[in-house]
Backbone bond lengths (Angstrom), bond angles and torsions (degrees), N, CA, C in turn:
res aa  C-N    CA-C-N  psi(-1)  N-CA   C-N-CA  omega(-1)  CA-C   N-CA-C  phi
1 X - - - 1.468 - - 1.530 110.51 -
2 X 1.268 131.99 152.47 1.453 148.35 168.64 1.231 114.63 -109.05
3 X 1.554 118.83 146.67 1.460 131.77 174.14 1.552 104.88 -95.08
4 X 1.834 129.10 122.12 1.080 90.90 152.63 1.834 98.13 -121.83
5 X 1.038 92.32 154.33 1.771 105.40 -164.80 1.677 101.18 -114.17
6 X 1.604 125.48 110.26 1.159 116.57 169.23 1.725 112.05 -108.08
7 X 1.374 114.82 161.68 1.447 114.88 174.75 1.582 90.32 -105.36
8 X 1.475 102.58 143.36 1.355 128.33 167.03 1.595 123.44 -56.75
9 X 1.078 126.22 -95.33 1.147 127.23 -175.06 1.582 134.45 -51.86
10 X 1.242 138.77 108.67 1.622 143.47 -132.79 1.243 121.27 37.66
11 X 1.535 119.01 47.45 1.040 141.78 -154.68 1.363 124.12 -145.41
12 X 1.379 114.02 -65.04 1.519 144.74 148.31 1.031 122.52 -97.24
13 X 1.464 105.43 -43.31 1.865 104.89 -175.67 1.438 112.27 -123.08
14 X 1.009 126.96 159.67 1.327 124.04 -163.28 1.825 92.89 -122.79
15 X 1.256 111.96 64.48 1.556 132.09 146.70 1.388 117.43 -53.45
16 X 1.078 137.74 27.44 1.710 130.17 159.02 1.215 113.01 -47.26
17 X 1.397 111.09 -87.60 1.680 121.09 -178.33 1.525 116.79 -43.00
18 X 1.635 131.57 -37.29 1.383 129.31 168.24 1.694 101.84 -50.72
19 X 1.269 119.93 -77.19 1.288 137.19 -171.81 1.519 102.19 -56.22
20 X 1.474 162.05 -17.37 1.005 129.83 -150.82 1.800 80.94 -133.68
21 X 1.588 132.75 7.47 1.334 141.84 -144.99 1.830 73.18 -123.53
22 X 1.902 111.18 -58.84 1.207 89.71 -154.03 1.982 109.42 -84.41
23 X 1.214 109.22 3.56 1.637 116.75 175.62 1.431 91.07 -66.33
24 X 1.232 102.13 -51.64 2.018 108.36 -150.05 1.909 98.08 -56.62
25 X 1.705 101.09 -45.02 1.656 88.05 -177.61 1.612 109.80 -90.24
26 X 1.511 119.22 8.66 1.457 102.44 160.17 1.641 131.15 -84.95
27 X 1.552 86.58 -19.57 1.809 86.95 178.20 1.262 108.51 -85.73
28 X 1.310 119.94 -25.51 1.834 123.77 171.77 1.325 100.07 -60.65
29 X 1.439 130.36 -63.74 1.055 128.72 -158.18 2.012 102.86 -53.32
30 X 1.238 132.31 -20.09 0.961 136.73 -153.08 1.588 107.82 -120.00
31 X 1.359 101.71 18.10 1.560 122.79 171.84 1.997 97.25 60.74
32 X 1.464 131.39 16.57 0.887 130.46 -178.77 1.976 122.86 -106.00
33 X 0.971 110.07 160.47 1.634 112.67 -164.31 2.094 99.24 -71.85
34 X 1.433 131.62 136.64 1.009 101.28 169.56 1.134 115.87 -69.92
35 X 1.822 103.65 -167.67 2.112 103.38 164.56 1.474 101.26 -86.66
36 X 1.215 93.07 -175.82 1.320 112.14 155.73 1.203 139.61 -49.86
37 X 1.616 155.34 139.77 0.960 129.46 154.22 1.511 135.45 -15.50
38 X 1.293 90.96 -65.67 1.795 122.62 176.81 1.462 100.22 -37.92
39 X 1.290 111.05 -62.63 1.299 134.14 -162.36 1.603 107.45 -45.37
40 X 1.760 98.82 -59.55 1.086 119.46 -160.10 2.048 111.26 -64.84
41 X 1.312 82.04 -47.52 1.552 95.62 168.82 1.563 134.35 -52.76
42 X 1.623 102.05 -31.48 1.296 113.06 -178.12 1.706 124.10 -68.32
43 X 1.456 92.39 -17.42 1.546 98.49 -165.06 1.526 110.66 -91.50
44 X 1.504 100.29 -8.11 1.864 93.61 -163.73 1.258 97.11 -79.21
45 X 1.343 101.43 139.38 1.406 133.82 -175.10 1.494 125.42 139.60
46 X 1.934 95.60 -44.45 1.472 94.50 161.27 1.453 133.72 -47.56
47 X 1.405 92.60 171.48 1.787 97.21 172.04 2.029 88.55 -85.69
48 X 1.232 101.39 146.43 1.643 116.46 175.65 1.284 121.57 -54.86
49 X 1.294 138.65 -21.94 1.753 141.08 145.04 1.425 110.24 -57.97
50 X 1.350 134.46 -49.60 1.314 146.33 -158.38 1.900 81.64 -72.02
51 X 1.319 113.15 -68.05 1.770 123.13 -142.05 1.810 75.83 -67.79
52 X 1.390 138.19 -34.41 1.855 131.14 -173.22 1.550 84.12 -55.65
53 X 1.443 118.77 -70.04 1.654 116.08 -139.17 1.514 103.01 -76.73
54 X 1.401 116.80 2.23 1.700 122.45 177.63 2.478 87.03 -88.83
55 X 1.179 124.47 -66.54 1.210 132.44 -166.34 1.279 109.35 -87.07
56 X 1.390 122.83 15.47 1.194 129.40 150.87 1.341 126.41 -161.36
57 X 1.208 91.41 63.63 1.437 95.85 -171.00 2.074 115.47 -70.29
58 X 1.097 95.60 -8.22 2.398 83.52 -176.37 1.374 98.80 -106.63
59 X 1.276 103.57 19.94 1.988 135.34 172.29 1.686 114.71 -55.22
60 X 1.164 138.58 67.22 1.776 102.74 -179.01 1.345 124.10 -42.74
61 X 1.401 102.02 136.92 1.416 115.19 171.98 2.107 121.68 -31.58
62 X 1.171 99.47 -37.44 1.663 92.72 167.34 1.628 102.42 -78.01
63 X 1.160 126.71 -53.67 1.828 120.24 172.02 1.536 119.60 -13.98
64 X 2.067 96.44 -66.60 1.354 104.28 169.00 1.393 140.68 -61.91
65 X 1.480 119.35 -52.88 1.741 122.46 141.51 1.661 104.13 -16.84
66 X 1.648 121.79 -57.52 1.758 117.73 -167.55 1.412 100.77 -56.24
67 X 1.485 100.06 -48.75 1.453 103.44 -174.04 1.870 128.47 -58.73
68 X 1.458 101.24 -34.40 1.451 105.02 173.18 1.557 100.01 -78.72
69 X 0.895 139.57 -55.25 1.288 128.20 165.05 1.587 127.64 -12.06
70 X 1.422 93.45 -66.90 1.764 103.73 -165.53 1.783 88.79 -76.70
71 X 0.913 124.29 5.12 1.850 112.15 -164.54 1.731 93.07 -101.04
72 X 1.389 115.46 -31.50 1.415 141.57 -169.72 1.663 80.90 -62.91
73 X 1.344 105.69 -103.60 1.640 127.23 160.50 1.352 112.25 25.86
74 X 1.661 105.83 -73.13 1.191 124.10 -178.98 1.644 132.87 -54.02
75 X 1.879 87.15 -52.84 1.219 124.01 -171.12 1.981 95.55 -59.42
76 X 1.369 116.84 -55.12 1.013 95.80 176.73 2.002 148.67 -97.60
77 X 1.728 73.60 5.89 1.951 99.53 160.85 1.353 85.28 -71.05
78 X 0.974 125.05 -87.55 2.045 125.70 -161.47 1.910 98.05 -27.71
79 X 1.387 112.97 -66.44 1.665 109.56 175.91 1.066 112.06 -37.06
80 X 0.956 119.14 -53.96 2.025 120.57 -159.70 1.466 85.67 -90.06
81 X 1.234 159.09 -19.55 1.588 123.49 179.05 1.705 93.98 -94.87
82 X 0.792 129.96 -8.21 1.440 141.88 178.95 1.977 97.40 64.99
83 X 1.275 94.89 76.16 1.203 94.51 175.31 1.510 133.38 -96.53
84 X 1.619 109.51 -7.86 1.314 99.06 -148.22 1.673 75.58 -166.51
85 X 1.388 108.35 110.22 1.659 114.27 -159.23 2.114 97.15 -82.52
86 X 1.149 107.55 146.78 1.331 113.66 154.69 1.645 130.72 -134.41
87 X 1.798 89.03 88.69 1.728 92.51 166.37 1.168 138.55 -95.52
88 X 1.413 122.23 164.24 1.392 137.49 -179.52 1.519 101.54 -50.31
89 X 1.508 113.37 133.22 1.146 108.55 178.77 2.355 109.37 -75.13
90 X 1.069 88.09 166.30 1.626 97.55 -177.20 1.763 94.10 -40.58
91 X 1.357 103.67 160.27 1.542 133.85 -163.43 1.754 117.64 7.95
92 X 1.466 108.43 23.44 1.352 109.14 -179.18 1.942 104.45 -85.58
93 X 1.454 124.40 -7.37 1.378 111.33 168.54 1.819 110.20 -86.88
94 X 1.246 119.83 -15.97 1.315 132.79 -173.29 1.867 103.87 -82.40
95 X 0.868 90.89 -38.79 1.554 101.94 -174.12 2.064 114.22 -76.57
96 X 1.367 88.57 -38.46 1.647 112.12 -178.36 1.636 113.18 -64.39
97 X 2.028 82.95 -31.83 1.961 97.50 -173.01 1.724 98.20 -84.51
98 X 1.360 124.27 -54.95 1.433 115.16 176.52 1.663 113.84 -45.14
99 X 1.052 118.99 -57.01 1.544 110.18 -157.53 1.546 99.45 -76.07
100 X 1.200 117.73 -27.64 1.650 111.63 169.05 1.554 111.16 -70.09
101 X 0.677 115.18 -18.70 1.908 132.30 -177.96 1.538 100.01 -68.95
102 X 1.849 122.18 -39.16 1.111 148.97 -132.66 1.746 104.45 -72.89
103 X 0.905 171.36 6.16 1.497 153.12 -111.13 1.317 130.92 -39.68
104 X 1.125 116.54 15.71 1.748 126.79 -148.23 2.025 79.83 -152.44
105 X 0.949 128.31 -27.67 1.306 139.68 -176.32 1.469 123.62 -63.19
106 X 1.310 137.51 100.41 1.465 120.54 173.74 1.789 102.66 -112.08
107 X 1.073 131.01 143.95 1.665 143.40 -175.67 1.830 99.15 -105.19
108 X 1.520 94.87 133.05 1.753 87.12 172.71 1.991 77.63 -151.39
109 X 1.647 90.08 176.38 1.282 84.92 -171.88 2.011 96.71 -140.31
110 X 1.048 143.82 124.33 1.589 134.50 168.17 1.461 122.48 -116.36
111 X 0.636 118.43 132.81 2.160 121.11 -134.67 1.830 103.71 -154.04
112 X 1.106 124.45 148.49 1.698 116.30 162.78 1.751 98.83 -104.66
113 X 1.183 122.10 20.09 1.068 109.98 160.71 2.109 111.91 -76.96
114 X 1.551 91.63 168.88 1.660 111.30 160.33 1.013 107.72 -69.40
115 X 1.706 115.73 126.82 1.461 112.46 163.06 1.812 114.79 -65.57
116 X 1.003 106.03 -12.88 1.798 84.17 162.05 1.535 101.17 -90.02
117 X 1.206 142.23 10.60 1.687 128.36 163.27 1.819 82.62 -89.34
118 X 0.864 147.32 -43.95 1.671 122.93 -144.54 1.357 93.70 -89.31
119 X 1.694 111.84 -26.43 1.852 97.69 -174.38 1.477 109.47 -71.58
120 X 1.451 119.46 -23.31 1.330 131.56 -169.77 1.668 107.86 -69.63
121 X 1.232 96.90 -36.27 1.734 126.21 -170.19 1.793 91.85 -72.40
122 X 1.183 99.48 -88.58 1.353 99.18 168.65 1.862 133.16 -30.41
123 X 1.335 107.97 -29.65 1.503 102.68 -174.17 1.532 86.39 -91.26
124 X 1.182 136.27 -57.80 1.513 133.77 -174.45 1.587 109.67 -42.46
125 X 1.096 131.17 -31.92 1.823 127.38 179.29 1.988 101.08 -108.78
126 X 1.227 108.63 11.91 1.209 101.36 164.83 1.760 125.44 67.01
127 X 1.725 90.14 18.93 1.794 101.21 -178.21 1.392 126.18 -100.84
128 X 1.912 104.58 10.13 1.076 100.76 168.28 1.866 134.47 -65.11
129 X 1.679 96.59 129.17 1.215 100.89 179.27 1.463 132.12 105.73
130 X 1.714 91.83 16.70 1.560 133.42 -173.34 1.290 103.56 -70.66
131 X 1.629 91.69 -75.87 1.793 114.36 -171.23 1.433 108.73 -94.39
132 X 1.459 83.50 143.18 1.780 109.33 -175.64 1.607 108.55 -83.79
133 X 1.110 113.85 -27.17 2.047 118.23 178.49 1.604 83.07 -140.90
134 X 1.621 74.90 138.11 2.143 98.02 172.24 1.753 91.84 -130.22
135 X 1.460 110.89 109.29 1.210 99.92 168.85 1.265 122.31 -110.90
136 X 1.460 137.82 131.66 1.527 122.20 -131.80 2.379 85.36 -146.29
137 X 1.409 98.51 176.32 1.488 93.88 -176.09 1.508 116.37 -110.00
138 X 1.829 98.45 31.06 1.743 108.14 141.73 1.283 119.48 -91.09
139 X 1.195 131.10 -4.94 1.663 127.24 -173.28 1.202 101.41 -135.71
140 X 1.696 140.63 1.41 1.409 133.82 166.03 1.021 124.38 -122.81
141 X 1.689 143.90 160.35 1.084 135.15 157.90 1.730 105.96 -52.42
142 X 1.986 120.27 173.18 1.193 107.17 178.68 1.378 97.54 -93.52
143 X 1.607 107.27 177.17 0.978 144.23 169.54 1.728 123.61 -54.88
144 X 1.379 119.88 90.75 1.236 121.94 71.06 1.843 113.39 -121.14
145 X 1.182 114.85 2.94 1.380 113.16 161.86 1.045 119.08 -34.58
146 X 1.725 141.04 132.62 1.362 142.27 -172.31 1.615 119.76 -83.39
147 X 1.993 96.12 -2.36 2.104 78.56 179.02 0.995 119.19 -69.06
148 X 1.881 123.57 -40.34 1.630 98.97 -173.61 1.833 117.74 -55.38
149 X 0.703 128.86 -35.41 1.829 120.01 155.91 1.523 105.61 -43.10
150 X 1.017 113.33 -78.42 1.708 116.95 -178.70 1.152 122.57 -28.69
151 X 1.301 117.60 -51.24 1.411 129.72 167.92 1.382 114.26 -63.56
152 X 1.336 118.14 -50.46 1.207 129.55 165.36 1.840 115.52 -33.25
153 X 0.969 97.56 -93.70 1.940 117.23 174.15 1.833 94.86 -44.36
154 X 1.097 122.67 -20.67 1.367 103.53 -171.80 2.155 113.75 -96.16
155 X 1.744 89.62 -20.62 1.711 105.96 171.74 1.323 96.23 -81.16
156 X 0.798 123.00 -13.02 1.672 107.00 -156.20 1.998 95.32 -116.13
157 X 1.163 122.90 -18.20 1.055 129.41 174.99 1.995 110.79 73.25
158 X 0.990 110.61 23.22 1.448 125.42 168.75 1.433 98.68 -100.95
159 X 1.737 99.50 148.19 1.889 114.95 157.20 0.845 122.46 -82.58
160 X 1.431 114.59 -171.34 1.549 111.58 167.49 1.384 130.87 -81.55
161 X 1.815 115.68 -3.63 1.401 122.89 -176.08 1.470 92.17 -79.75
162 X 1.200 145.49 -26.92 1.542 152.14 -150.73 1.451 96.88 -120.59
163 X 1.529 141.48 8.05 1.321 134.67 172.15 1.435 134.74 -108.42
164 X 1.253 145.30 108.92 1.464 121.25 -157.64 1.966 83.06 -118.62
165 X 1.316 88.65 177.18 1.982 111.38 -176.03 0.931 94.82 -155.16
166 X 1.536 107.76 121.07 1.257 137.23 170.70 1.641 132.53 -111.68
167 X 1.550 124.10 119.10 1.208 123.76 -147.67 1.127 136.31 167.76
168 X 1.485 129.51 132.68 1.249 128.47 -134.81 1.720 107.77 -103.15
169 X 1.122 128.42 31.96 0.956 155.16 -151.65 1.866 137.91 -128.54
170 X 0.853 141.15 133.18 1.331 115.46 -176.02 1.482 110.51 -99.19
171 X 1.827 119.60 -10.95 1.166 121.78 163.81 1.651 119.31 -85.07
172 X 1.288 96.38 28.97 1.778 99.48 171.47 1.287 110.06 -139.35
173 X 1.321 110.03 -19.00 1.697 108.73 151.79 1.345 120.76 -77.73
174 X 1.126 112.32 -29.14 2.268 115.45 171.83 1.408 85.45 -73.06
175 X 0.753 128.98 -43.86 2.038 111.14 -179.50 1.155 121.97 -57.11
176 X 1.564 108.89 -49.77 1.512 109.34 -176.27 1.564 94.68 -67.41
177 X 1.499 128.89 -68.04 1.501 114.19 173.88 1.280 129.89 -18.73
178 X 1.396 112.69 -50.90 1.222 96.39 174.65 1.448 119.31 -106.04
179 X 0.958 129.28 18.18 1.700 127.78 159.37 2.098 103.38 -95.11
180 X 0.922 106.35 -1.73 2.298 117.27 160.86 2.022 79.78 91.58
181 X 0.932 128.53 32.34 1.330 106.47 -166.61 2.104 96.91 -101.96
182 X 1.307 126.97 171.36 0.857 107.37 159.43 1.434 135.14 -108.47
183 X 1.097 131.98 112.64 1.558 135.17 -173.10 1.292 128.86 -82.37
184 X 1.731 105.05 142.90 1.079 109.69 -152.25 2.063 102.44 -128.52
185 X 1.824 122.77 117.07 0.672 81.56 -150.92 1.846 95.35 -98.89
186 X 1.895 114.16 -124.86 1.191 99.84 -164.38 2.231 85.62 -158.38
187 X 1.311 97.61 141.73 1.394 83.78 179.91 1.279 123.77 -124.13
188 X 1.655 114.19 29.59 1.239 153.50 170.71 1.991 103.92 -87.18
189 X 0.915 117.40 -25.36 1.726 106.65 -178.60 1.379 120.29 -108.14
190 X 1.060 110.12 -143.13 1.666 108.15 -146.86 1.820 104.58 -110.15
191 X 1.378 122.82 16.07 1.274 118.48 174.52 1.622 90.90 -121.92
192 X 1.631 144.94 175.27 1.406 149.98 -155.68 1.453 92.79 -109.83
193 X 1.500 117.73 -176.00 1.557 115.71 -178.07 1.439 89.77 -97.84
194 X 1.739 117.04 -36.76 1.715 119.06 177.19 1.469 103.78 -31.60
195 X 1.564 118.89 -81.91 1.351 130.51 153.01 1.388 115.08 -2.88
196 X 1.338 118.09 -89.73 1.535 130.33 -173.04 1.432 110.99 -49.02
197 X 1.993 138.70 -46.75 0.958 140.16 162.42 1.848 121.72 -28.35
198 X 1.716 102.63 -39.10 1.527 106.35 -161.40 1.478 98.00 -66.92
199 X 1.158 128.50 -33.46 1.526 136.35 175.24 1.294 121.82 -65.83
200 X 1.672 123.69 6.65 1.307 108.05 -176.99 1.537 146.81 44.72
201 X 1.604 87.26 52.54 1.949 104.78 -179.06 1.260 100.66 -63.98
202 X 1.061 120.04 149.42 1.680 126.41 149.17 1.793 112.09 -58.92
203 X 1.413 122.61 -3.45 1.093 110.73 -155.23 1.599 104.96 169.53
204 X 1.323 131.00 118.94 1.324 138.21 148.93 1.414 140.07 -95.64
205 X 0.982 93.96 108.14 2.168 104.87 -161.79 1.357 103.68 -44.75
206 X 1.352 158.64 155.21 1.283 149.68 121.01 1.476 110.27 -86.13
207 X 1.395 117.53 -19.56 1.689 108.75 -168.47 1.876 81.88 -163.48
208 X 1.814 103.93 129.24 0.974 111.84 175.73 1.650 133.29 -48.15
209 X 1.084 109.33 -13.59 1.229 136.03 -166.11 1.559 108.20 -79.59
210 X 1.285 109.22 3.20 1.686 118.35 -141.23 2.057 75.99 -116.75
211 X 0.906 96.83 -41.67 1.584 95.94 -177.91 1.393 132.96 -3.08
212 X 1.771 87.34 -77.65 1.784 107.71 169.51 1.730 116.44 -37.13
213 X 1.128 80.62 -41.60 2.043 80.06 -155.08 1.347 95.54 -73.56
214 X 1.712 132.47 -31.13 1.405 140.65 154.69 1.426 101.82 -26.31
215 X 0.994 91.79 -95.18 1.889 111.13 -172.52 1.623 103.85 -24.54
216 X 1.297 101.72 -64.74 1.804 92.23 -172.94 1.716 103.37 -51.76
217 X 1.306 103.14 -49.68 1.781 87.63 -162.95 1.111 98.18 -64.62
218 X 1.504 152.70 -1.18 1.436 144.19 -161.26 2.016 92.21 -101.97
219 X 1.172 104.45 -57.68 1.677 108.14 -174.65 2.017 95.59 -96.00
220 X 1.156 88.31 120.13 2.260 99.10 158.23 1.421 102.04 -61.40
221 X 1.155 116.50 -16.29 1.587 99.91 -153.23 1.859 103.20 -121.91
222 X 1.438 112.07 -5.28 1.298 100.04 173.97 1.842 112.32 -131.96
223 X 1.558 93.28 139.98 1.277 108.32 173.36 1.397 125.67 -123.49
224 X 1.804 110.33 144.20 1.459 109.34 -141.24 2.063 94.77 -87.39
């Protein structure tokens, strides 16, 4: 059997405008200047304390807690008025349906989102019941720490020779690095491929579709 482990956000879903809508009214809300775009973009992936003390760092530690708070707040006034859509990027539900289709296939997912944002995420694109481990940043340290993999490969009863991580990110390629797994990244999200290259992917997606032919050259022994 194989692990494949994707991160959520610029990843699967193309959450920009949620995430960069709900920063903008947490630093207002906090009588403070937002970041940057740039800024704002760079962090997703973290767990939401980690991504405060990166965009505010001369912040006190209760400031930042205010700040993940009011971003929370926001994040889910914006959900519930349905303001600010978040879809699957192009051929990532086609791709999600083959390898779950797969028999040799296991789906896990490691994210700094709330696992009630990924079940929500998940019931809205209709993928509940894909992935076998959802590892989310209520039950792990963040990202680039190696447990959500660990945890991952360890629910799912796969190693790390049988595990890939997939993700648009450079804190999900230092994960897979350091959990021995091999990572794979994506050039659809919110960190550059310049960026993504310094981490040593086996591989940078341009079009989801690109997957399969990944996977085989990653495993001798499996074909999609």
């Amino acid at each position: 059997m194989k692990l494949v482990i994707f991160d959520c956000d610029g990843t699967l879903v193309d959450s920009h405008a949620m995430i960069t809508a709900s920063l903008t009214k947490a630093f207002e809300s906090q009588k403070l200047a937002p970041p940057s775009h740039a800024s704002m973009l760079s962090i997703v992936g973290l767990s939401l304390i980690n991504a405060m003390r990166k965009l505010a760092p001369d912040e006190s530690e209760a400031q930042q807690e205010a700040l993940a708070d009011a971003y929370k707040a926001a994040f889910w006034a914006f959900r519930d008025a349905k303001t600010h859509e978040e879809p699957l990027f192009p051929g990532a539900k086609a791709v999600l349906d083959a390898l779950h289709a797969h028999e040799r296939i296991k789906l896990g997912i490691a994210t700094g989102k709330t696992r009630r944002g990924v079940d929500i995420l998940l019931q809205n694109h209709g993928l509940e019941g894909r992935f076998v481990t959802i590892q989310t940043a209520d039950s792990a340290p963040s990202k680039p720490d190696p447990a959500m993999i660990l945890q991952a490969m360890q629910e799912a009863g796969i190693g790390p020779e049988d595990t890939v991580m997939i993700g648009d990110a450079t804190y999900d390629l230092d994960m897979a690095n350091h959990a021995g797994v091999a990572g794979i990244g994506v050039a659809w999200g919110f960190h550059t491929v310049e960026l993504l290259e310094t981490c040593r992917p086996v591989s940078i997606l341009r079009e989801f579709n690109e997957l399969h032919a990944v996977l085989e050259s990653v495993w001798a022994d499996y074909r999609a």
